[in-house]
C-alpha positions in Angstrom: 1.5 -50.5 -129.4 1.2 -53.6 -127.3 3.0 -51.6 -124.2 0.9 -48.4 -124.6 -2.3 -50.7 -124.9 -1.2 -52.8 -121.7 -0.5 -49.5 -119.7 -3.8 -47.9 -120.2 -5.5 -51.0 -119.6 -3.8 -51.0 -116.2 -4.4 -47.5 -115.5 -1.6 -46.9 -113.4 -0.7 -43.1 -113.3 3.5 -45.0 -112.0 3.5 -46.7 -115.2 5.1 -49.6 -112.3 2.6 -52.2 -113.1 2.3 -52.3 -116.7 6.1 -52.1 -117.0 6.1 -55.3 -114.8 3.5 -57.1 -116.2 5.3 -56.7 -119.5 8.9 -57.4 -118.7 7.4 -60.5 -117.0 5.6 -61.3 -119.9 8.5 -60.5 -122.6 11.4 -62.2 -120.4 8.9 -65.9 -120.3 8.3 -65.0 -124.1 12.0 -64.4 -125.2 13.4 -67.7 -123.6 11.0 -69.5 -124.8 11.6 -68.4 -128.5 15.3 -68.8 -128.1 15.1 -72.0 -126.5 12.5 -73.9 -129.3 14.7 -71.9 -131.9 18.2 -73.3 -131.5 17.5 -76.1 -133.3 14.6 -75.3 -135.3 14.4 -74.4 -138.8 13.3 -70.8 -137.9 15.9 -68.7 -139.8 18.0 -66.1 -138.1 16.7 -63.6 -139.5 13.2 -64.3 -137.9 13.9 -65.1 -134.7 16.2 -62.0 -134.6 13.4 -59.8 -135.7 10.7 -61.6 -133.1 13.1 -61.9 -130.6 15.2 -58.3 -130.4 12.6 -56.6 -132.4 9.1 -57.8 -131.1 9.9 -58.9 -128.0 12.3 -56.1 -127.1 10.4 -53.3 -128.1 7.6 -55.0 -125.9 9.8 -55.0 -122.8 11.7 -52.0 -121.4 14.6 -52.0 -118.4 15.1 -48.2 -119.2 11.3 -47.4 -118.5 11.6 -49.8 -115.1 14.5 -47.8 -114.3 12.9 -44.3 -114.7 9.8 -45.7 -112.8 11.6 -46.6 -110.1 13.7 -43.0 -109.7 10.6 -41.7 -110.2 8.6 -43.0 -107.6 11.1 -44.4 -105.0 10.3 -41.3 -102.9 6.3 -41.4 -102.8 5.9 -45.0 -102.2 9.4 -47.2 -101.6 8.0 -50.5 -100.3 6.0 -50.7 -103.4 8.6 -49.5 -105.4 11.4 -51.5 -104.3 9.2 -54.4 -104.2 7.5 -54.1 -107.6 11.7 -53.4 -108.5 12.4 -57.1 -107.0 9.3 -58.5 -108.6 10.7 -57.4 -112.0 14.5 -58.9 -111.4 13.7 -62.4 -109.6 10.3 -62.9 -111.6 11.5 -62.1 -114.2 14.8 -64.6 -114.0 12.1 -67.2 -113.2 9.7 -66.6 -115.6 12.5 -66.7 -118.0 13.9 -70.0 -116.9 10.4 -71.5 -117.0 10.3 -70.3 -120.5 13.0 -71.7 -121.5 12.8 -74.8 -120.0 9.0 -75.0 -121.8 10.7 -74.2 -125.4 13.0 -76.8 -124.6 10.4 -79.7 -124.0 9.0 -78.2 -127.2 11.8 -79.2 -129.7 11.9 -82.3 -127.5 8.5 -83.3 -128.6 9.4 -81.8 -132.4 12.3 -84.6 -132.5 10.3 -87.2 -131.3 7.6 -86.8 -133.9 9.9 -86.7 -136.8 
């Protein structure tokens, strides 16, 4: 719901920038939920659901893949850039997430 709700908000007809907008979004969101769980009291069980369930059913490399066979021919530059924007934000966006949970169960420690 949250991917079909994103996509029409975007309105666009390549479905290019909503699928980028929301593996950005879901690969900052993952890392930071696996990073502040690993030594949390979160059970598996949740963070398996949020993570693979929530998160992954938010995000969608099959639907960025399709996109860009789709629409490589009308418009490349934007096609293979929005592509690139996808794999190298997406590794950073993932990193800063990561490094953010971290810091979080940092300051949990300390507080306890």
């Amino acid at each position: 719901m949250a991917r079909y709700g994103l996509n029409q908000l975007v309105g666009d007809p390549t479905n290019l920038v909503g699928t980028t907008i929301e593996n950005l979004s879901g690969s900052f969101l993952l890392a930071l939920l696996t990073a502040y769980a690993v030594d949390s009291d979160l059970s598996d069980t949740l963070v398996l659901g949020l993570g693979t369930g929530l998160i992954g059913g938010y995000t969608t490399f099959s639907t960025l893949m399709l996109a860009t066979v789709t629409n490589i021919d009308q418009a490349p530059s934007r096609t293979l850039g929005l592509l690139l924007v996808n794999l190298i934000g997406g590794a950073l966006l993932a990193g800063l997430g990561y490094y953010l949970g971290d810091r979080a169960t940092i300051q949990r420690e300390g507080s306890r």
